[in-house]
PyMOL Python script that loads the backbone (N, CA, C, O; Angstrom):
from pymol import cmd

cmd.read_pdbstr("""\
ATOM      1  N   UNK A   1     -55.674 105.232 -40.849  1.00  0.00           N
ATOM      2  CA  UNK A   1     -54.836 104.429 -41.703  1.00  0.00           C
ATOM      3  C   UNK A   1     -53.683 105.255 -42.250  1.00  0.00           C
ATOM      4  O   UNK A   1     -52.516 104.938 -42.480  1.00  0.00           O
ATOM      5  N   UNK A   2     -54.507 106.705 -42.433  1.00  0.00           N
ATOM      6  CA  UNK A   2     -52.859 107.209 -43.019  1.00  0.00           C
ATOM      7  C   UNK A   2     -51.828 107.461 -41.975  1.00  0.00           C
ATOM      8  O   UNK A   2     -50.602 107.351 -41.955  1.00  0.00           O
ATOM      9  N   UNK A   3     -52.502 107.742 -41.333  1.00  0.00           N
ATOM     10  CA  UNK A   3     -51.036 107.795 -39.736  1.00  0.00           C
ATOM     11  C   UNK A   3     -50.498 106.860 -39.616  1.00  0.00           C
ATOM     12  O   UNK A   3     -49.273 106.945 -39.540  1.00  0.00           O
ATOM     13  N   UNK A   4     -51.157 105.468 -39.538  1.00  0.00           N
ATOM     14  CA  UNK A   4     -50.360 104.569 -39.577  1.00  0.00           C
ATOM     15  C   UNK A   4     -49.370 104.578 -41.100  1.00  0.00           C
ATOM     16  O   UNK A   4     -48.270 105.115 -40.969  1.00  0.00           O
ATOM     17  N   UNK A   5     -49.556 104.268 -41.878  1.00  0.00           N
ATOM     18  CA  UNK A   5     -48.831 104.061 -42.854  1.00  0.00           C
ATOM     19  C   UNK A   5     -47.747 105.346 -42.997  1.00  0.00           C
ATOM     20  O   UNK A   5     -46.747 104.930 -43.581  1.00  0.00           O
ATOM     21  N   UNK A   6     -47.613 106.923 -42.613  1.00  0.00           N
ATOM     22  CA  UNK A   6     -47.039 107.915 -42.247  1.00  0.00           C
ATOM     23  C   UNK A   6     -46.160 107.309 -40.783  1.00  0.00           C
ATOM     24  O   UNK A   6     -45.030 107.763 -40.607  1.00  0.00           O
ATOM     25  N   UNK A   7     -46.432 106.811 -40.288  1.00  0.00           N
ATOM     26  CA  UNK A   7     -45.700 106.361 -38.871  1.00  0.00           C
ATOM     27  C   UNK A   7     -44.487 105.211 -39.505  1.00  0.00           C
ATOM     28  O   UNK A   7     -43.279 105.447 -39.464  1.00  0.00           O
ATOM     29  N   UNK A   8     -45.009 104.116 -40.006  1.00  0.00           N
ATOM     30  CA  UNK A   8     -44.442 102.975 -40.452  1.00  0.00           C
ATOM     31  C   UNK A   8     -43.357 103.607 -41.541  1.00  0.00           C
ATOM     32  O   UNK A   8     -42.195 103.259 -41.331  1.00  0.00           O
ATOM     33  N   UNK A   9     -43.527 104.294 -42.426  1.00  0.00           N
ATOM     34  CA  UNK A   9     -42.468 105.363 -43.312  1.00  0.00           C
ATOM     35  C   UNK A   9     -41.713 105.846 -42.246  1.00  0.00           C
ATOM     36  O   UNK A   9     -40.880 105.063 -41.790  1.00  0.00           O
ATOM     37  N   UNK A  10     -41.789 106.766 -41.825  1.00  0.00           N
ATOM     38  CA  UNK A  10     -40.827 107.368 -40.568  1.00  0.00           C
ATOM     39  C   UNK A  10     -39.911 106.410 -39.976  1.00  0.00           C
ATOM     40  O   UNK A  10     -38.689 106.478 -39.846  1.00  0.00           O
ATOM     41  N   UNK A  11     -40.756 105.478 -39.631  1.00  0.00           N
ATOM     42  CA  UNK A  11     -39.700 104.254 -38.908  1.00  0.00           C
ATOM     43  C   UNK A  11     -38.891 103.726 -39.631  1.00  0.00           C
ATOM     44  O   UNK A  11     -37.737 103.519 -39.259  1.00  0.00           O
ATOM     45  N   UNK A  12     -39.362 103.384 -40.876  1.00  0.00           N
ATOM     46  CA  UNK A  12     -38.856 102.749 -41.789  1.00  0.00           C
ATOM     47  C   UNK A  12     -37.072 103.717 -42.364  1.00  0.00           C
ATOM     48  O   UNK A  12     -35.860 103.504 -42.373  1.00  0.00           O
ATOM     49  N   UNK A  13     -37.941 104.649 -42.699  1.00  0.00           N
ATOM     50  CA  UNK A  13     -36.171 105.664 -42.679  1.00  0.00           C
ATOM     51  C   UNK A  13     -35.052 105.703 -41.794  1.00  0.00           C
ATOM     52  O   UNK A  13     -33.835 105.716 -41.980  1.00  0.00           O
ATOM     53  N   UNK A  14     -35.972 105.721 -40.518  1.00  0.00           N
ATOM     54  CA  UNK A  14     -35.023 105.690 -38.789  1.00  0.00           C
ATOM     55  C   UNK A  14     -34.162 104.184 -39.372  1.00  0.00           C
ATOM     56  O   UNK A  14     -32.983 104.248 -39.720  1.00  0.00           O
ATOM     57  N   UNK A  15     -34.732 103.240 -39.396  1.00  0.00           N
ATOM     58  CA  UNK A  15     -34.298 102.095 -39.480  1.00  0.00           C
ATOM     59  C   UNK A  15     -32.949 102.190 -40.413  1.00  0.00           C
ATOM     60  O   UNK A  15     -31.793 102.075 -40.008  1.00  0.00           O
ATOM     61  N   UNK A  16     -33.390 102.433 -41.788  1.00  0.00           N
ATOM     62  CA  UNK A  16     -32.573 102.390 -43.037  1.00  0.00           C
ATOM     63  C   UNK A  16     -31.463 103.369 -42.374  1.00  0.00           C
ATOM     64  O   UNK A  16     -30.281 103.038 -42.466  1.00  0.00           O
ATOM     65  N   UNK A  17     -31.794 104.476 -41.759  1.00  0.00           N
ATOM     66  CA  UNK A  17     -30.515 105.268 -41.599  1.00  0.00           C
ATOM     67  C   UNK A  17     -29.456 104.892 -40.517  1.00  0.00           C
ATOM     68  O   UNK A  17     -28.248 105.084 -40.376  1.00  0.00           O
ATOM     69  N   UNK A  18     -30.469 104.257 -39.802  1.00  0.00           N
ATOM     70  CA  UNK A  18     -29.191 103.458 -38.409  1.00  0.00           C
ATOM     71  C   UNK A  18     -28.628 102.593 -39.122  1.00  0.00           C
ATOM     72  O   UNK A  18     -27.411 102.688 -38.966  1.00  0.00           O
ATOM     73  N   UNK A  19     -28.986 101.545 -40.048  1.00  0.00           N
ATOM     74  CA  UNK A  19     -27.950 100.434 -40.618  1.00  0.00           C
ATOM     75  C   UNK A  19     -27.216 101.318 -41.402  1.00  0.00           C
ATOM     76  O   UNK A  19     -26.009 101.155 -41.226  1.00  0.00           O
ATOM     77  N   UNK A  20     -27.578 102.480 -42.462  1.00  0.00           N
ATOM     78  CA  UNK A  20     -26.387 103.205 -43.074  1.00  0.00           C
ATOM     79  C   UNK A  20     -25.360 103.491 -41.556  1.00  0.00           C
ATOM     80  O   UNK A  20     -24.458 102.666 -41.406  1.00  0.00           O
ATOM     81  N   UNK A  21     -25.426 104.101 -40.963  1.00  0.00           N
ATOM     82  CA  UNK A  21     -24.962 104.693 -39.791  1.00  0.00           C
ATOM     83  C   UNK A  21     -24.002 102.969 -39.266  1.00  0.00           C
ATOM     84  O   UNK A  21     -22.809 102.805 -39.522  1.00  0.00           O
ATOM     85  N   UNK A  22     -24.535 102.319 -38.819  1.00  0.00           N
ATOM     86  CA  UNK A  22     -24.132 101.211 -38.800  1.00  0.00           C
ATOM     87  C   UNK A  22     -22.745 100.390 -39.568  1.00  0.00           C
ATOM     88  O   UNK A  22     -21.737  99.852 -39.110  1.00  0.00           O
ATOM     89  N   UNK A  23     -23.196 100.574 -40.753  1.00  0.00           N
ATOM     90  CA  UNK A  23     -22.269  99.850 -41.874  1.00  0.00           C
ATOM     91  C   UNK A  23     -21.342 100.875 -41.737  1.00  0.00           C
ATOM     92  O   UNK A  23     -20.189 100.565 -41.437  1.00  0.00           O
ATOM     93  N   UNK A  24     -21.679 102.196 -41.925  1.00  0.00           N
ATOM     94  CA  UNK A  24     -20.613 103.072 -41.725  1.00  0.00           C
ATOM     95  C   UNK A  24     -19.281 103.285 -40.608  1.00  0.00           C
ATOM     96  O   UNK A  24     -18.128 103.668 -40.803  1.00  0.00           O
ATOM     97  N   UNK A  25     -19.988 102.860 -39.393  1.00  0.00           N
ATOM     98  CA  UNK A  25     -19.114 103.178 -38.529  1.00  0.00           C
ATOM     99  C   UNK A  25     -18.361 101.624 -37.974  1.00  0.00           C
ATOM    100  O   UNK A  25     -17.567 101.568 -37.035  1.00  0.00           O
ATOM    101  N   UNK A  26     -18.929 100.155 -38.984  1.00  0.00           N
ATOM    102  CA  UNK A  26     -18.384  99.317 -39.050  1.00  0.00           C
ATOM    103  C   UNK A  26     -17.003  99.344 -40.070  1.00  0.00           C
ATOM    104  O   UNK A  26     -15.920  98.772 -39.954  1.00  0.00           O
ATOM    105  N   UNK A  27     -17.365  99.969 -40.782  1.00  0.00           N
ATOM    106  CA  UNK A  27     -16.605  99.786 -42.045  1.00  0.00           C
ATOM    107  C   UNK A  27     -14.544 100.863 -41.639  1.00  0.00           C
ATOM    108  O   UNK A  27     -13.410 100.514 -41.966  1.00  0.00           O
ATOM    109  N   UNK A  28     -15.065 102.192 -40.807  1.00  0.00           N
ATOM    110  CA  UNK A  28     -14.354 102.911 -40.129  1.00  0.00           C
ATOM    111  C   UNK A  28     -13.409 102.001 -38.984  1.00  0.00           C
ATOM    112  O   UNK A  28     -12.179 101.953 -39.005  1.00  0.00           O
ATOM    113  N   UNK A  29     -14.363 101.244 -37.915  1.00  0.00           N
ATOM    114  CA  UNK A  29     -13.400 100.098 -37.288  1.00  0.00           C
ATOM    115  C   UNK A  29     -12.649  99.594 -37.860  1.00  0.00           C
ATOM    116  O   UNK A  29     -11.520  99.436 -37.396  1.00  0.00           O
ATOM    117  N   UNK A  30     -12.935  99.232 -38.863  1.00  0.00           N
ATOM    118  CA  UNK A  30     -12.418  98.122 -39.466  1.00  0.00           C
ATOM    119  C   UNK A  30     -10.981  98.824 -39.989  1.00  0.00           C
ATOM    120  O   UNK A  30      -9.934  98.302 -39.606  1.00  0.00           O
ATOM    121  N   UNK A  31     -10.932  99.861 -40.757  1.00  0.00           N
ATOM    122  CA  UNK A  31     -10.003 101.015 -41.289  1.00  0.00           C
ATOM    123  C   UNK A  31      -9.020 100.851 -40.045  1.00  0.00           C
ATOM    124  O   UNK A  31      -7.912 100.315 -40.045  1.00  0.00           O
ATOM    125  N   UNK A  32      -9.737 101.478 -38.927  1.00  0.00           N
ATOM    126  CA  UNK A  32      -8.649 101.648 -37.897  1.00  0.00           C
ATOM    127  C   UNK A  32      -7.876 100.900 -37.048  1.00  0.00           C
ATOM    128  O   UNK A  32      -6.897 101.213 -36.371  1.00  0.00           O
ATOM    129  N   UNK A  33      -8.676  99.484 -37.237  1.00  0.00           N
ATOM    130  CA  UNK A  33      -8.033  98.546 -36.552  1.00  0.00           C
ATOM    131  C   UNK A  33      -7.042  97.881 -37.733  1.00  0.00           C
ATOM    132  O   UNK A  33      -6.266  97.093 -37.193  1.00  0.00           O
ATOM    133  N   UNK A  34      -6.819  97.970 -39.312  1.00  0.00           N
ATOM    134  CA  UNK A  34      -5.816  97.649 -39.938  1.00  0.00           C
ATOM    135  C   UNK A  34      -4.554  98.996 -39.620  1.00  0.00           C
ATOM    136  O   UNK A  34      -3.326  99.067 -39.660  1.00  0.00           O
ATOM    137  N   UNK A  35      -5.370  99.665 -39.392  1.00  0.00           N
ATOM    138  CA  UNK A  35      -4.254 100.646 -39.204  1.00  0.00           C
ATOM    139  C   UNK A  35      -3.142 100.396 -37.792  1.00  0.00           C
ATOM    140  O   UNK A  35      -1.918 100.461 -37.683  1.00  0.00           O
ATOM    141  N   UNK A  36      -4.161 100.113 -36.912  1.00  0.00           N
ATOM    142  CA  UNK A  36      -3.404  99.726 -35.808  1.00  0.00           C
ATOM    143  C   UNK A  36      -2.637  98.485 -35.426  1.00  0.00           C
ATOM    144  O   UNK A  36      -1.742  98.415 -34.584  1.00  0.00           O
ATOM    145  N   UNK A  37      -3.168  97.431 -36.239  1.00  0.00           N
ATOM    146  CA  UNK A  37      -2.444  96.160 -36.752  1.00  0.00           C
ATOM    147  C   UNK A  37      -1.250  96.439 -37.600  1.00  0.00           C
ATOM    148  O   UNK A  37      -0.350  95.619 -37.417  1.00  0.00           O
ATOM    149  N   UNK A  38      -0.959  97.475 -38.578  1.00  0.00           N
ATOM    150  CA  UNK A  38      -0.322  98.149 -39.048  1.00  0.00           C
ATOM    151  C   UNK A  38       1.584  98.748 -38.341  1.00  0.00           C
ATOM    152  O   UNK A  38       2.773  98.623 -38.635  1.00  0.00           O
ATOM    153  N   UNK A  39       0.600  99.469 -37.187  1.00  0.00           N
ATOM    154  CA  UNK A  39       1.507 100.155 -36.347  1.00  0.00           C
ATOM    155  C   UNK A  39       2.267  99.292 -35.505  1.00  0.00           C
ATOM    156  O   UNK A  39       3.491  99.167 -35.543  1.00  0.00           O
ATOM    157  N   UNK A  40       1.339  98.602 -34.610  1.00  0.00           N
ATOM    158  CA  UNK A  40       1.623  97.290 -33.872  1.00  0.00           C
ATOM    159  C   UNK A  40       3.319  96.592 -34.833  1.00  0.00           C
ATOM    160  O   UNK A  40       4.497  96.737 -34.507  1.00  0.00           O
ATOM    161  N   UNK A  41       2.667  95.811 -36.118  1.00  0.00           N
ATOM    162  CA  UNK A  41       3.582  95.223 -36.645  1.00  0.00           C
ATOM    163  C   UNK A  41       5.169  96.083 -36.683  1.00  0.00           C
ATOM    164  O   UNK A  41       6.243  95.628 -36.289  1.00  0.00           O
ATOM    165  N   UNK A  42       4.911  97.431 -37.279  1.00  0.00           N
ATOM    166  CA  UNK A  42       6.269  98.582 -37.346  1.00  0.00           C
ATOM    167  C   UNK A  42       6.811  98.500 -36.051  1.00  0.00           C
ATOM    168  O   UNK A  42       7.908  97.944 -35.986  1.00  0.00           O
ATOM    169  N   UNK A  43       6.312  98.918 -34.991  1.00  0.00           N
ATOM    170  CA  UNK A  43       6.790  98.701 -33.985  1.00  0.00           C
ATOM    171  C   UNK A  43       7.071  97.267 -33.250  1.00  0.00           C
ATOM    172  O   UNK A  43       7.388  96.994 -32.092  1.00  0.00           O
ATOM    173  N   UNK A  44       6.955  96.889 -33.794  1.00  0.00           N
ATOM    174  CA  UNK A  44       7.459  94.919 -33.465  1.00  0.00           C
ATOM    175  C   UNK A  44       8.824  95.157 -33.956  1.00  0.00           C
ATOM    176  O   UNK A  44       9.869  95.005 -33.323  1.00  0.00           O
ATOM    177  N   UNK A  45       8.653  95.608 -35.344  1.00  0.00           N
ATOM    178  CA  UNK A  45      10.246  95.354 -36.535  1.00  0.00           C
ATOM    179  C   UNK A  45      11.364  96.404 -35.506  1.00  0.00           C
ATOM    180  O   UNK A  45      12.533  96.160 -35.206  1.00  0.00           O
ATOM    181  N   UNK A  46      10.434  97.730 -35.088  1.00  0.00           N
ATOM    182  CA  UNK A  46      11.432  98.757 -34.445  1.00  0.00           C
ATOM    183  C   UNK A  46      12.753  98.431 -33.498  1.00  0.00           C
ATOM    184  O   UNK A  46      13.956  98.673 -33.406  1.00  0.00           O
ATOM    185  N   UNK A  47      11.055  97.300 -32.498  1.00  0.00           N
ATOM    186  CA  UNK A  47      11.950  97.299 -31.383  1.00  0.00           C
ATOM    187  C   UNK A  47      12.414  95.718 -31.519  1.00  0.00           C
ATOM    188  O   UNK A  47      12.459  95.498 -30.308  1.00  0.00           O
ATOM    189  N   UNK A  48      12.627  95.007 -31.858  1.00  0.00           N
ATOM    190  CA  UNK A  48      13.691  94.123 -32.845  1.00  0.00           C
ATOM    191  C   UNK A  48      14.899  94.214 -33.103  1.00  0.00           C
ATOM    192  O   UNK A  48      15.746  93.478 -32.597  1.00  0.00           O
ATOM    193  N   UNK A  49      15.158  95.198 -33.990  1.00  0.00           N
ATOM    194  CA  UNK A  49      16.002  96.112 -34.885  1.00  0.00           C
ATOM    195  C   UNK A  49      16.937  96.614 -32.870  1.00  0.00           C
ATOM    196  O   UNK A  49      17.924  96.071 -32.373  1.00  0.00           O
ATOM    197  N   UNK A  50      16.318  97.442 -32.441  1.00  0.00           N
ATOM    198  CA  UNK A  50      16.530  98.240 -30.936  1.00  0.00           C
ATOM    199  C   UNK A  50      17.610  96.815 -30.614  1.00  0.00           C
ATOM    200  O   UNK A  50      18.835  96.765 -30.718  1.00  0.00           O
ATOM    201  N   UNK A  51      16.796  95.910 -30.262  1.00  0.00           N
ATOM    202  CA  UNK A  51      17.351  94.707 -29.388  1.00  0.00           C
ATOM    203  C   UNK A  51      18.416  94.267 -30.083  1.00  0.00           C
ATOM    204  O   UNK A  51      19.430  94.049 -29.419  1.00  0.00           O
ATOM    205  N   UNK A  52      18.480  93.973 -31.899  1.00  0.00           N
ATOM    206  CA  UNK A  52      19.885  93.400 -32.235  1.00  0.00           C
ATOM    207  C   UNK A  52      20.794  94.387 -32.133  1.00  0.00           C
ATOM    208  O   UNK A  52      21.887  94.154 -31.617  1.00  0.00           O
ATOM    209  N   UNK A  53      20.544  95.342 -32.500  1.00  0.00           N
ATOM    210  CA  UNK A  53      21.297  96.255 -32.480  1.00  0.00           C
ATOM    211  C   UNK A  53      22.164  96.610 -30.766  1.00  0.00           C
ATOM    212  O   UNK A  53      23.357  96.910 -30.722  1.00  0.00           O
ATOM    213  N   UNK A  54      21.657  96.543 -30.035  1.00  0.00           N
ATOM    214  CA  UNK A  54      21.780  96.667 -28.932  1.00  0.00           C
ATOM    215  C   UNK A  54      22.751  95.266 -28.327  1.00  0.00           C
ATOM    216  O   UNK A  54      23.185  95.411 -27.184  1.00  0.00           O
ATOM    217  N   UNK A  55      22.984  94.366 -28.819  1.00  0.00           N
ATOM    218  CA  UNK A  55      22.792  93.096 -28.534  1.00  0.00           C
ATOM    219  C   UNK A  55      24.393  92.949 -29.811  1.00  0.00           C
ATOM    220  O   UNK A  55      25.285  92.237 -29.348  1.00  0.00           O
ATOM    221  N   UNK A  56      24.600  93.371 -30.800  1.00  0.00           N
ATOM    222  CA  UNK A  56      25.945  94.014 -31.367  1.00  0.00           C
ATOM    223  C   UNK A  56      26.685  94.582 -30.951  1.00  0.00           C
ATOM    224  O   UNK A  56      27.895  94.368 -31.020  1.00  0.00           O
ATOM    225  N   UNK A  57      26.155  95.429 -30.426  1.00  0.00           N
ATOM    226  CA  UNK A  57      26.869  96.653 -29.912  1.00  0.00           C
ATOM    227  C   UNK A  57      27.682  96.136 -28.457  1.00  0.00           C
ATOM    228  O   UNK A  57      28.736  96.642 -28.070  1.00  0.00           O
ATOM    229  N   UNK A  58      27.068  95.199 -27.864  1.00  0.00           N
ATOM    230  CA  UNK A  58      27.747  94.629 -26.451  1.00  0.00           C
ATOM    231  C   UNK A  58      28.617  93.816 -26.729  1.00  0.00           C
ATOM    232  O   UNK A  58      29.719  93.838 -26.181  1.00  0.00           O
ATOM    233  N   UNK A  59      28.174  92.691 -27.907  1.00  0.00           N
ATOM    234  CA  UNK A  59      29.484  91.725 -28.214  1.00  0.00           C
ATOM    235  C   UNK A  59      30.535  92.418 -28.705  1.00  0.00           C
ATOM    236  O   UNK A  59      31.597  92.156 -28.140  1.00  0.00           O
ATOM    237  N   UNK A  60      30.597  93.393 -29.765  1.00  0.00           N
ATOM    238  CA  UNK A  60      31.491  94.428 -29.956  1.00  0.00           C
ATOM    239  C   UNK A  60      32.064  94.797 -28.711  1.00  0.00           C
ATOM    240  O   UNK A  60      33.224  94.471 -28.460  1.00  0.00           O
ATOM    241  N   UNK A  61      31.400  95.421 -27.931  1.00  0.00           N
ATOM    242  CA  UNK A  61      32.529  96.101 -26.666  1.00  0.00           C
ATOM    243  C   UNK A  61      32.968  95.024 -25.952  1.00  0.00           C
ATOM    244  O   UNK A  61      34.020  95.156 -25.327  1.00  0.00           O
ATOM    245  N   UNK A  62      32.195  93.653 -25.902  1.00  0.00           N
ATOM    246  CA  UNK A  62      32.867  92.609 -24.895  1.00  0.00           C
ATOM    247  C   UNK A  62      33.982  92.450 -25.541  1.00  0.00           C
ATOM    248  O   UNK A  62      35.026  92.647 -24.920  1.00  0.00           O
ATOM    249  N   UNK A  63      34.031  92.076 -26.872  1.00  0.00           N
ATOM    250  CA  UNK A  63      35.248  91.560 -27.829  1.00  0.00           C
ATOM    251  C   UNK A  63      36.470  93.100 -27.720  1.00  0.00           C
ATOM    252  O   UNK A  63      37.681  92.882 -27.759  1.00  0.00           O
ATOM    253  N   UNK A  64      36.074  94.169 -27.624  1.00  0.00           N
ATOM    254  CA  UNK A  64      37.463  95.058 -27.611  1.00  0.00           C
ATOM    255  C   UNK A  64      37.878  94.929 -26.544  1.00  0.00           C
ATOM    256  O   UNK A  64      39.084  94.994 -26.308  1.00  0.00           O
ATOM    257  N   UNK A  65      36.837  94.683 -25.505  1.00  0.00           N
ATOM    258  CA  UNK A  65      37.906  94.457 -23.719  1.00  0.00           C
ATOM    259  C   UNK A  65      38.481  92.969 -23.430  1.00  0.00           C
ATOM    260  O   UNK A  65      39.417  92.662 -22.692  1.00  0.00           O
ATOM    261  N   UNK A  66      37.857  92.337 -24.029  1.00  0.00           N
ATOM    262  CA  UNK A  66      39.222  90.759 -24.224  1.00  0.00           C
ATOM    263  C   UNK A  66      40.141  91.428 -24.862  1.00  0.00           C
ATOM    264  O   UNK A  66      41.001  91.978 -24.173  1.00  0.00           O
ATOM    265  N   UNK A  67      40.201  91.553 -26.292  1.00  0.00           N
ATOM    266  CA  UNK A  67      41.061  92.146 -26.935  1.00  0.00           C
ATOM    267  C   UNK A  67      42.278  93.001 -26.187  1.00  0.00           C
ATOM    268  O   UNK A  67      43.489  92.858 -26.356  1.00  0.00           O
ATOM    269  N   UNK A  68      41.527  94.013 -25.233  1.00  0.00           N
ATOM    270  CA  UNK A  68      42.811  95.336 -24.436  1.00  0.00           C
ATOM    271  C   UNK A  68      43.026  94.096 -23.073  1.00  0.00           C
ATOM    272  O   UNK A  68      44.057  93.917 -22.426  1.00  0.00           O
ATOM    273  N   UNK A  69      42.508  93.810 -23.015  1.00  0.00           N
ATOM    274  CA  UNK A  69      42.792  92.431 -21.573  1.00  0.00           C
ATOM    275  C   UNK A  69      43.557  91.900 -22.266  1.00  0.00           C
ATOM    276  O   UNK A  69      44.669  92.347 -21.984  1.00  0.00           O
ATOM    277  N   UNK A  70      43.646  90.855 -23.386  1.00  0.00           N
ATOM    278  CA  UNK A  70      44.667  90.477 -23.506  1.00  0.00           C
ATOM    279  C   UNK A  70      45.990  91.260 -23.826  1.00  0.00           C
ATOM    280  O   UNK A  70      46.992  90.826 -23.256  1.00  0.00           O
ATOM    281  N   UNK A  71      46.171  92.492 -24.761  1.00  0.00           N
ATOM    282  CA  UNK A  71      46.908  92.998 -24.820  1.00  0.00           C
ATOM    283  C   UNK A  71      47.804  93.760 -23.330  1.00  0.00           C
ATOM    284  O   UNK A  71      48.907  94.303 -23.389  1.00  0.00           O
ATOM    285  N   UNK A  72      47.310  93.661 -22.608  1.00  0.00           N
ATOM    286  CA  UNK A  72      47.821  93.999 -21.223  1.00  0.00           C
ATOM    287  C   UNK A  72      48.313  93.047 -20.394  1.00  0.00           C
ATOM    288  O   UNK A  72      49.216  93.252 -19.583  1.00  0.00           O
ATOM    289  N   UNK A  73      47.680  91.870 -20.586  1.00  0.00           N
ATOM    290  CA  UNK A  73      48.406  91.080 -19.861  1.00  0.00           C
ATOM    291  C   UNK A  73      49.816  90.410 -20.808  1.00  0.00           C
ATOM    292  O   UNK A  73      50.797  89.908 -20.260  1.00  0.00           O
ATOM    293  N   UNK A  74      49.673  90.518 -22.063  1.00  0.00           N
ATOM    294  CA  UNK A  74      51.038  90.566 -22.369  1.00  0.00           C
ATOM    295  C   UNK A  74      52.130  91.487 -22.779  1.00  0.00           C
ATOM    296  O   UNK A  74      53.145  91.059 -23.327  1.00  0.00           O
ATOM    297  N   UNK A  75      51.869  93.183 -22.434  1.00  0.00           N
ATOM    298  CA  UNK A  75      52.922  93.821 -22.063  1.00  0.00           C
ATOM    299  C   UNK A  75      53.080  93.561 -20.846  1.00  0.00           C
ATOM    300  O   UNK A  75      54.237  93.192 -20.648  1.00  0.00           O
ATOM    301  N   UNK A  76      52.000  93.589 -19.245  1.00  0.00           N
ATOM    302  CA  UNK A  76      52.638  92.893 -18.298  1.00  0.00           C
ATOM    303  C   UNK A  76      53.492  92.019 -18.102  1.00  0.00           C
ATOM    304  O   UNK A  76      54.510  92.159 -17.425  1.00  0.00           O
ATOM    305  N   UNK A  77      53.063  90.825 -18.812  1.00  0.00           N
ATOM    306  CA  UNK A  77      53.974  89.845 -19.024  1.00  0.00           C
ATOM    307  C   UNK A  77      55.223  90.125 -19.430  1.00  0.00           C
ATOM    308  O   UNK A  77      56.155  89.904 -18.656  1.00  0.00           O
ATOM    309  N   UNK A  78      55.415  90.563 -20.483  1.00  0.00           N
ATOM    310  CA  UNK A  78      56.399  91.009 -21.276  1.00  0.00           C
ATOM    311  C   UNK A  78      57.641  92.137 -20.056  1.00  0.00           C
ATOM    312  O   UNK A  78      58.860  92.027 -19.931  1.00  0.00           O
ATOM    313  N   UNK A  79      56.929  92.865 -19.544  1.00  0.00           N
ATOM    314  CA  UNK A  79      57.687  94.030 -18.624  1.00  0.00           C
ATOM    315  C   UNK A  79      58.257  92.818 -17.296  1.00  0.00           C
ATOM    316  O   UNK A  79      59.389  92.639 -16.847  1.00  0.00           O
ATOM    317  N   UNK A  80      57.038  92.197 -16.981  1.00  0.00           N
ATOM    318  CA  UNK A  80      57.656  91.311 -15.982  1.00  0.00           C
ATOM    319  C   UNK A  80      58.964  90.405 -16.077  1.00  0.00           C
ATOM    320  O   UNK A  80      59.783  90.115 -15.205  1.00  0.00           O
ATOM    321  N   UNK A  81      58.875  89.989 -17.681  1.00  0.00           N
ATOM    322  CA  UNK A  81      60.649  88.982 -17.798  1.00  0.00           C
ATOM    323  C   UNK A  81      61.420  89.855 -17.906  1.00  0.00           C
ATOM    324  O   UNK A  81      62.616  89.564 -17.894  1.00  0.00           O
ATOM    325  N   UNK A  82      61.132  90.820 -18.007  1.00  0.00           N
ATOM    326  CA  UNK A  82      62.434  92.318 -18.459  1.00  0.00           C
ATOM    327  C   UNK A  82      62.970  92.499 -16.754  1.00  0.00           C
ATOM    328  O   UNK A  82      64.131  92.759 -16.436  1.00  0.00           O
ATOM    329  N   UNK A  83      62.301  92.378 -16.189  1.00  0.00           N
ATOM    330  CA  UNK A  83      62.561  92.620 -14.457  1.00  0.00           C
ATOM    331  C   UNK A  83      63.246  91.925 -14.195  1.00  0.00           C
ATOM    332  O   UNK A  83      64.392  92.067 -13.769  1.00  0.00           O
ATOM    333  N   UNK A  84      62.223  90.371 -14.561  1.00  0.00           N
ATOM    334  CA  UNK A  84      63.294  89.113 -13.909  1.00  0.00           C
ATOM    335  C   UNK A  84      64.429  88.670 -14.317  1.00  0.00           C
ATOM    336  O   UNK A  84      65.206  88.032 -13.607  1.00  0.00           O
ATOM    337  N   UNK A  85      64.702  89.108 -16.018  1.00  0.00           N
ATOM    338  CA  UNK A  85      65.820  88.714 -16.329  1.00  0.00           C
ATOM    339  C   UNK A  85      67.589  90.166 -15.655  1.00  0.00           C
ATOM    340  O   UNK A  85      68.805  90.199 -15.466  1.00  0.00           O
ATOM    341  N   UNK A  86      66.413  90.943 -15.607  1.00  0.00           N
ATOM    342  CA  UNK A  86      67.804  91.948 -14.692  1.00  0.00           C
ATOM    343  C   UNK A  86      67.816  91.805 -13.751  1.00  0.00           C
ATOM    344  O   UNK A  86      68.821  92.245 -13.191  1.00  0.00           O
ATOM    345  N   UNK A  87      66.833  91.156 -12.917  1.00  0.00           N
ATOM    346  CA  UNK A  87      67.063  91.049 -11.093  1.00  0.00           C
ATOM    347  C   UNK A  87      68.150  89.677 -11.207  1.00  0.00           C
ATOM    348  O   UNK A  87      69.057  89.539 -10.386  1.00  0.00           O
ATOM    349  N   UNK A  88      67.860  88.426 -12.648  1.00  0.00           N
ATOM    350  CA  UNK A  88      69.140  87.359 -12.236  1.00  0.00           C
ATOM    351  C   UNK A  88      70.533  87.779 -13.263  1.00  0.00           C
ATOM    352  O   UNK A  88      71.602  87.177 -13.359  1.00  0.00           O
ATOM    353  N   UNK A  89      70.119  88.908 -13.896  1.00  0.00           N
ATOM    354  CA  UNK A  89      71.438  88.950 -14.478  1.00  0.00           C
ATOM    355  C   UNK A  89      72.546  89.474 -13.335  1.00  0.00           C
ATOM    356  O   UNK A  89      73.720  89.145 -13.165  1.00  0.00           O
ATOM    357  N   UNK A  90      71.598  90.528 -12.546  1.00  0.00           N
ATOM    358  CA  UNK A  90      72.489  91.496 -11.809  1.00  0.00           C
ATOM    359  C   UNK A  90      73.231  90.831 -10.418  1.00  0.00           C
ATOM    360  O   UNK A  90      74.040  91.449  -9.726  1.00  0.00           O
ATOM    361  N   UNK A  91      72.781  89.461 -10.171  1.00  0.00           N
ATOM    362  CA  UNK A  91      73.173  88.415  -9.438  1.00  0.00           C
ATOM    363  C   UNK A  91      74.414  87.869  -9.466  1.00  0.00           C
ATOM    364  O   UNK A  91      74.679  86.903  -8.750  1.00  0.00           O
TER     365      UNK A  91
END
""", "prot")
cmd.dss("prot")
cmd.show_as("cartoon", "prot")
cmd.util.cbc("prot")
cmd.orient("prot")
């Protein structure tokens, strides 16, 4: 009887210490997966931020090359009546 009841104690600790062990290394998941839900989200905002930014930066350069496009085609323009008006003046 006492072995048994010495056996059933023993187990009984094994037991209690795996659920400590247990809760413990539940409680740690749990830590690390807010953490990584965490990171996840920062890096959502990062690459966001990456894309408008990126996405500015092109309408900006599209808008300065209309901008020099147009400005070129009207000194072209401009140089071109300067031609034509001396090729019919000189007529």
């Amino acid at each position: 009887m006492e072995t048994l009841s010495f056996i059933l104690g023993i187990a009984f600790v094994v037991v209690i210490a795996t659920a400590i062990v247990a809760v413990y290394a539940f409680v740690k998941v749990s830590k690390v997966n807010k953490i990584v839900e965490q990171n996840e989200q920062t890096l959502s905002r990062e690459i966001e931020l990456v894309h408008r930014t990126i996405s500015d930066n092109q309408d900006k350069v599209y808008g300065d090359m209309q901008n020099r496009y147009q400005t070129l085609i009207a000194i072209v323009d401009s140089r071109m009546d300067k031609l034509e008006n001396k090729l019919t003046n000189k007529k």
